[in-house]
C-alpha positions, 0 to 999 in steps of 0.5 A, a space after each residue: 439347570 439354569 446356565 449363567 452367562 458370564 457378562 461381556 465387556 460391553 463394545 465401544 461405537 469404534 470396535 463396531 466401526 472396527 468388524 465393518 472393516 472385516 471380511 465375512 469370514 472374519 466376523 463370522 468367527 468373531 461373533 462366535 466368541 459371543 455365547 448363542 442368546 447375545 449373537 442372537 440378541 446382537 443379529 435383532 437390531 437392524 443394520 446401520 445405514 449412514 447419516 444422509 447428512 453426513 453423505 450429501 455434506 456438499 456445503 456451498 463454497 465460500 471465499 475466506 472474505 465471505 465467511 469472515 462476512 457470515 462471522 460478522 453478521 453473525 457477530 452482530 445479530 449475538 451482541 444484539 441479543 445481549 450475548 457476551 463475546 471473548 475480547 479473544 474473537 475480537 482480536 482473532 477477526 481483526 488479524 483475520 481482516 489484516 490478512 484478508 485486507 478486509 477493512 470494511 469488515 474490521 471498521 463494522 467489528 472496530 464499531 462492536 468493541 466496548 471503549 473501554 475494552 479498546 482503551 485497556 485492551 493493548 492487543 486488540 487496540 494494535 491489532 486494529 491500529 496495524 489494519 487502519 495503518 496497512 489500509 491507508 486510514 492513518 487519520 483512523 489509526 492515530 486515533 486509536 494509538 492516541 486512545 490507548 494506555 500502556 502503549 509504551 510497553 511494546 512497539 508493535 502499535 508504534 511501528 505500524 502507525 509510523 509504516 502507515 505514514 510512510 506508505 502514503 508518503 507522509 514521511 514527516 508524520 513517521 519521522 516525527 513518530 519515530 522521534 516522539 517514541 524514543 521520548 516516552 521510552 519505547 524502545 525500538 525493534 527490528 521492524 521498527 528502523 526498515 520503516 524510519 529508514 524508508 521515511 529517511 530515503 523519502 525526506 532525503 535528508 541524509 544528517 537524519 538518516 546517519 542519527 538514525 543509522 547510529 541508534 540502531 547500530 547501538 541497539 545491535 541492529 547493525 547486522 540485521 538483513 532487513 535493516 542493511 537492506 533499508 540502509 542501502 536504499 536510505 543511503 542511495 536515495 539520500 545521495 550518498 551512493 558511495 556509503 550504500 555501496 559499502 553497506 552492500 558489500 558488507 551484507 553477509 547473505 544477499 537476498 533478492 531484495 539486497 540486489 534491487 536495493 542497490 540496482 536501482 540505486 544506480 540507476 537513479 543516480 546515473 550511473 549505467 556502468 555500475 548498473 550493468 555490472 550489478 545487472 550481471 553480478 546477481 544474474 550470475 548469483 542467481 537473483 532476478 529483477 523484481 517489477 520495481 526494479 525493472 520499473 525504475 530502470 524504464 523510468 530512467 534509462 533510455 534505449 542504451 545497452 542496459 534498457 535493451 538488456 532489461 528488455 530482452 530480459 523481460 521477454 525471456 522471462 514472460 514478465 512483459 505483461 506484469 501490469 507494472 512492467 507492461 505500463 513502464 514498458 508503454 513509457 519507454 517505448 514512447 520516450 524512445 519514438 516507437 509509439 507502435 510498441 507502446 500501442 501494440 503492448 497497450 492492446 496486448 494488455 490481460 488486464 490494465 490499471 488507471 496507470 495504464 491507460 495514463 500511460 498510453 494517453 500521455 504516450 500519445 500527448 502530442 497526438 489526436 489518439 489521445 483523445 480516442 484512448 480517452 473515451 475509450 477509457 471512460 467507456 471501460 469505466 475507469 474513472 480518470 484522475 488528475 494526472 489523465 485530464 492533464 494528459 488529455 488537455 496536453 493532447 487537446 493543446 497540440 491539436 490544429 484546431 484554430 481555437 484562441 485558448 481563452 483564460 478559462 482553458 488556461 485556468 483549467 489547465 492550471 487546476 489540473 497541474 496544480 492537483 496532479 502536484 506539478 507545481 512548477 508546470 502550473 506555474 509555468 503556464 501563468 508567467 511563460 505561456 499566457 498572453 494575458 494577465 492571470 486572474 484571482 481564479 489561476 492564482 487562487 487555483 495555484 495558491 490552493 495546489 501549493 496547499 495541498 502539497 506543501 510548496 512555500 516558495 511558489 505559494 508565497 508569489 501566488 498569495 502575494 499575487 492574490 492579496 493585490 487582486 482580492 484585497 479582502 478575501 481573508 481566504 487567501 490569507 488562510 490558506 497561506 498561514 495554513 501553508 506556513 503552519 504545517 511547515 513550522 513557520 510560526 513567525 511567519 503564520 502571525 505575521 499574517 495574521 497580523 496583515 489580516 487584523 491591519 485589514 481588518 479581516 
């Protein structure tokens, strides 16, 4: 008589995974369920080991910027080979690059983007704006912004470019941005006024920042805590330090931020005893000082009450070796006479900065270690920069060594102040300290330097100097029509263009 075997419900991967997890007795009667000839067509297969390659997945580890790396590369070698790649992995490895600040690889993926994705592509081309904007590359950045269309429907791309000027301190370009966006329409955001608020501060005119003040109380910005945070620094910075304080009070939830704001308000302004209570208030609200406040306070204090407090605060808290702090901390040590601090908290640094190590030479300008801190500093491989040499030639020029200097220590000295944008210093050096008339080289030196950071008036009595000298170097006359241009002098640019042609230049 033949026996039918009703058939089973068949088991899922999982239900196996599940009687692993059985004690033996527990499988046992699990099993007896089955009928005898499918246990014993069950107990035929042979027992399942684990996947070795799933045991030993020891992977070798990577930092986050050398997997992007990997992405791109490999990002790479697929457009090579023909293979299509969603405009999404573009716009996923860019936000990737911003956070990372991974500019070299967002400049490789800017260069596998087709134009015409970039042009039509709004998210794309503002997420590759932001990151040349945040990385200092504005030059870049505008480039891209100038390339793409619809860009009026949002003010993400115009925020960013506008923020990228204001970092670098090309606070004009930001404000002249801001102005051309209220033209084409765009209306402005939250994110928009604490970067034109910033580049107000930073021009200093404070006729603008009011303007800028009422759009964005018509815009309902007004109580806004970032945009109050960013009134009070414009108001304080412009030198209206009575308005920034009636801002403060109005801020509903002070933050951290709102508290520094207004301190170093204060101190820029002079004003110890208002610092002090502030230092207090917000000690007392349970804020703390942030690296650029403390910095500020060194920078402008010197050993009275406040500066002691600050100090003894920073050594409460730790923060003494903050590479800020601890270069600020070098500078006030030295303004106060105790260059053994400043040298003991230089040789104390973990880790040090070019700031640092200009920070202990300049410490030491009147001294010959600054010449030993220099070569020092070269053996470390830190590159030294205009503001070191400067410091070092002041070192050099305290030194009894019984050298004349001659007019090619001077022009040195001139390039240098001049690069470094102390413009005044430069000057000073050609009409109050040399014995002898300056030559084309100074002039021309100063005349350059006044170029590079936009200062009409002493610019105009280096090339006047310079047209005398060099009669026919039609040089000079650019680079004074350059100075003209770039201040909207239009007037002024032909009238030197016209001494060129009388010349015939």
């Amino acid at each position: 008589m033949t026996s039918i075997l009703h058939p089973q419900p068949l088991r899922s991967p999982s239900m196996t995974l599940y009687l692993g997890s059985r004690s033996k007795k527990a499988k046992k009667q699990y099993q007896r369920q089955f009928p005898p000839k499918l246990n014993r067509f069950i107990r035929s297969f042979p027992k399942s080991s684990p996947t070795p390659l799933l045991v030993n997945n020891n992977p070798y580890p990577q930092t986050k910027l050398e997997a992007l790396e990997t992405v791109v590369n490999d990002l790479e070698s697929s457009m090579e080979k023909g293979i299509f790649i969603d405009p999404h992995i573009f716009a996923s490895l860019l936000e990737a690059c911003y956070k990372l600040n991974a500019i070299q690889q967002g400049i490789r993926i800017h260069g596998l983007i087709p134009t015409s994705l970039l042009r039509k592509n709004v998210g794309i081309s503002s997420k590759l704006l932001r990151l040349y904007a945040s990385s200092g590359h504005v030059d870049e950045a505008h480039n891209v912004f100038d390339q793409m269309s619809n860009r009026e429907k949002s003010a993400f791309a115009w925020n960013s470019l506008i923020a990228g000027y204001a970092e670098l301190g090309q606070y004009e370009d930001a404000m002249a941005l801001y102005f051309q966006m209220q033209e084409d329409g765009v209306i402005p955001d939250q994110f928009t006024f604490p970067r034109v608020l910033k580049a107000c501060g930073g021009i200093g005119l404070i006729g603008i920042g009011e303007a800028v003040h009422r759009d964005l109380v018509r815009l309902g910005f007004g109580n806004d805590g970032f945009v109050q945070n960013a009134l009070v620094d414009m108001y304080a910075k412009c030198g209206d330090i009575v308005k920034a304080r009636r801002i403060f009070d109005k801020i509903a939830c002070k933050d951290s931020i709102s508290w520094n704001t207004m301190l170093t308000g204060y101190v820029r302004h002079g004003l110890i005893v208002e610092a002090l209570h502030t230092f207090r208030a917000m000690l007392q609200e349970g804020f703390e000082l942030d690296s650029v406040a403390i910095s500020t306070i060194l920078a402008n204090v010197s050993y009275s009450r406040i500066g002691a407090q600050v100090h003894g605060w920073i050594m409460r808290k730790g923060m003494e070796w903050d590479v800020s702090i601890a270069n600020s901390l070098i500078l006030w040590y030295a303004n106060n006479g105790k260059l053994d601090l400043a040298c003991w908290v230089f040789d104390h640094m973990p880790e040090r900065d070019i700031v640092s190590w200009n920070s202990v030479i300049s410490a030491h300008r009147m001294d010959p270690k600054a010449l030993s801190y220099f070569e020092c500093m070269e053996k470390d491989g830190i590159l030294p920069d205009n503001i070191t040499y400067v410091s070092t030639l002041s070192a050099c020029a305290h030194l009894e060594y019984g050298i004349e200097p001659i007019t090619e220590h001077y022009a040195c000295m001139v390039n240098l102040y001049g690069r470094a944008g102390l413009i005044n210093e430069a000057y000073a050096i050609i009409v109050e300290k040399m014995e002898f008339e300056a030559s084309p080289t100074m002039w021309g030196a100063l005349l350059y330097a006044c170029y590079l950071h936009g200062n009409v008036e002493i610019g105009e009595i280096a090339a006047g100097n310079l047209f005398e000298l060099e009669p026919d170097n039609e040089h000079n006359f650019q680079l004074l029509m350059e100075i003209y241009g770039n201040e909207g002098r239009a007037s002024d640019v032909e009238r030197v263009r016209t001494m060129l042609a009388d010349r015939g230049l």
